[in-house]
N, C-alpha and C positions, 0 to 999 in steps of 0.2 A: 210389655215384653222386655227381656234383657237381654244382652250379650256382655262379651268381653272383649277384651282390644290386648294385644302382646300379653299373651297367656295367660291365665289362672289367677284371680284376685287370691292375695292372702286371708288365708285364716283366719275370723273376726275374733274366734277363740284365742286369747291370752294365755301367758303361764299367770298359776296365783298369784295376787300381787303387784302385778304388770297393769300399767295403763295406757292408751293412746291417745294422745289429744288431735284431732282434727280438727283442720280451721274450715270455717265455713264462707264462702264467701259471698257473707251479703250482711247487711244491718238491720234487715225486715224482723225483730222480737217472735213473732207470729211464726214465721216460719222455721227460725229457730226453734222454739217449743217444739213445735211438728216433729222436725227430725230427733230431737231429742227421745220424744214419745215413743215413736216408729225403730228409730235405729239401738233400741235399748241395751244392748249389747253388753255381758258385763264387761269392766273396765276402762269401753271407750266414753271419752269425752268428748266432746262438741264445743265451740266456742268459735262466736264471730271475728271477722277478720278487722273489725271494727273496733273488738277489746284487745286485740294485740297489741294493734296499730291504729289509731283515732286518724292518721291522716292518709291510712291506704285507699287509693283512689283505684277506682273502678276502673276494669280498661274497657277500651270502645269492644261492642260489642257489634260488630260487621260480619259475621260467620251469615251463612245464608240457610240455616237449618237452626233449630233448636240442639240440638247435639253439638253442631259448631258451638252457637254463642257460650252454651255449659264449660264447653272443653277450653275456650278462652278465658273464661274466669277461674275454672276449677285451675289450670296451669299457671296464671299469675300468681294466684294465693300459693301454690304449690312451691314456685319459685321463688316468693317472696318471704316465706316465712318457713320455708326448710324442713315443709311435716306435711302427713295425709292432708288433702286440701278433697273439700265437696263442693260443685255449685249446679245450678239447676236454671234451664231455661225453662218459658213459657209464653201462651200465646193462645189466640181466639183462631179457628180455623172456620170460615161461611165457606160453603159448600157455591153457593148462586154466585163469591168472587171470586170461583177461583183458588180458595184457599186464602184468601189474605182474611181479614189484616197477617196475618201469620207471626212470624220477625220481628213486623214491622208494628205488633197490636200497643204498646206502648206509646208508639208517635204516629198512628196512622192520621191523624190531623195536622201533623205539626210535630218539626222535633222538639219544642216544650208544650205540647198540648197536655192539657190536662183530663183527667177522666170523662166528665163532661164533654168535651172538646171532641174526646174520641167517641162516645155513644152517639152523641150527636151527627157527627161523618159517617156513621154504620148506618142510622137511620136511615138517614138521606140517601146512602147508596142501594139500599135495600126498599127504597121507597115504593117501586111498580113489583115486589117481587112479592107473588101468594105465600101463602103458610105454610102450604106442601114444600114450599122450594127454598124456605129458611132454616134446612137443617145445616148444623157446624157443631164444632164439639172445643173442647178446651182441649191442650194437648201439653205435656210436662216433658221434660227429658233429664235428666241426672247424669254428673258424669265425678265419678269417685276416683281420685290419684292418688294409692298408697306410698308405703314411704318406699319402696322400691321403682318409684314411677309407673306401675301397671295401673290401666284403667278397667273399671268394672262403669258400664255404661246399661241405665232403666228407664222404661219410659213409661206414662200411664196417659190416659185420657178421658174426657169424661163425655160422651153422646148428649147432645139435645137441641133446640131451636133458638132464634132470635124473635122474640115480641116485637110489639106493634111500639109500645111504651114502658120507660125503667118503672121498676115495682117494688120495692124495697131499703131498706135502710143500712142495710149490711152488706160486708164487704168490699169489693174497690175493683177496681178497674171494667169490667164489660159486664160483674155480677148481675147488674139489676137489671140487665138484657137478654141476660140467657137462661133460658128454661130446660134444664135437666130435663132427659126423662124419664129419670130415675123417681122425679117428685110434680107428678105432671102439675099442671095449673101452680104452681112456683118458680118465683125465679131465684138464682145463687143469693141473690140479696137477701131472699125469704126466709132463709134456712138457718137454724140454730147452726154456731159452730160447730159441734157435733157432728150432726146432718151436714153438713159441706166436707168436712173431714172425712167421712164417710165414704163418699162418693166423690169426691174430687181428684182431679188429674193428677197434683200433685201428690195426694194420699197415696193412688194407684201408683207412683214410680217411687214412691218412697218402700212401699211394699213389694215393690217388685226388684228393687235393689238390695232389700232387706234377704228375699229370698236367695236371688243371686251369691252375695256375701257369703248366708248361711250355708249352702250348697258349693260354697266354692273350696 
């Protein structure tokens, strides 16, 4: 889904010869590409906030929604380097907690827990719960600051289950735990880039922001 926030995003269309540079705010390569891919747009540019500034520092990220924590990164970059600023949160939602890890899917073991760290605490909390009752989905949010300060905010998600045990080589964070069901008997781990791109939460709100823009 998308909205808007204080009116009408501008125009992605350029006059000939005009370009945009948007800063992005993260150092993930990966995701960079992504948006480049998705947001094609003639003229605009894309670039980390990482090759602006090698010593821009992340700010905390305390919002209690995905859309919060976006809109706190997207507005530091915003403010920090004086141009369209993009950034995107994201997160595992289980359905049997409640919702979490949610926010929190990065450090739900621990604020430096690592990937492992974290599959492992899903496990265990999910430990007495059947198969019917492991459903949660990935969930993206986007939040775009043009250079007039208007926000054009997307969001994407992507449906399926938590396994028994990780299965795969690919990917990072909760991948090797979650089973699309888009690709049954797979989990994110299993999946060509491609196939994850395809059907990933973040794909979904990158296409959804994409249309937003276009239509705006």
């Amino acid at each position: 889904m998308a909205s808007e926030h204080a009116g009408t995003a501008s125009d992605p269309v350029l006059e000939p010869g005009e370009t945009m540079t948007v800063v992005v705010a993260t150092n993930n390569r990966g995701k960079l590409t992504e948006i480049r891919a998705t947001l094609d747009f003639t003229g605009w540019r894309f670039v980390a906030a990482g090759e602006l500034d090698g010593e821009w520092p992340s700010p905390e990220e305390d919002g209690e929604t995905f859309e919060d924590n976006a809109r706190i990164k997207a507005r530091a970059a915003f403010e920090r380097f004086g141009m369209p600023a993009l950034a995107d949160d994201s997160g595992l939602e289980v359905d049997a907690l409640d919702g979490a890890p949610g926010v929190y899917s990065s450090r739900f073991a621990g604020p430096c827990a690592t990937d492992a760290e974290n599959n492992s605490r899903l496990l265990l909390a999910l430990a007495d719960v059947p198969a019917e009752q492991r459903t949660a989905r990935f969930r993206c949010t986007m939040v775009l600051i043009g250079q007039d300060g208007r926000e054009t905010v997307a969001s994407g998600s992507c449906e399926g289950s938590i396994g028994y045990a990780a299965a795969g080589e690919g990917g990072f964070g909760y991948d090797p735990l979650f089973r699309p069901d888009a690709t049954p008997g797979r989990t994110m781990a299993e999946l060509e880039v491609a196939e994850k791109n395809a059907i990933s939460h973040r794909g979904a709100a990158l296409r959804a922001l994409r249309e937003a823009l276009a239509s705006g």
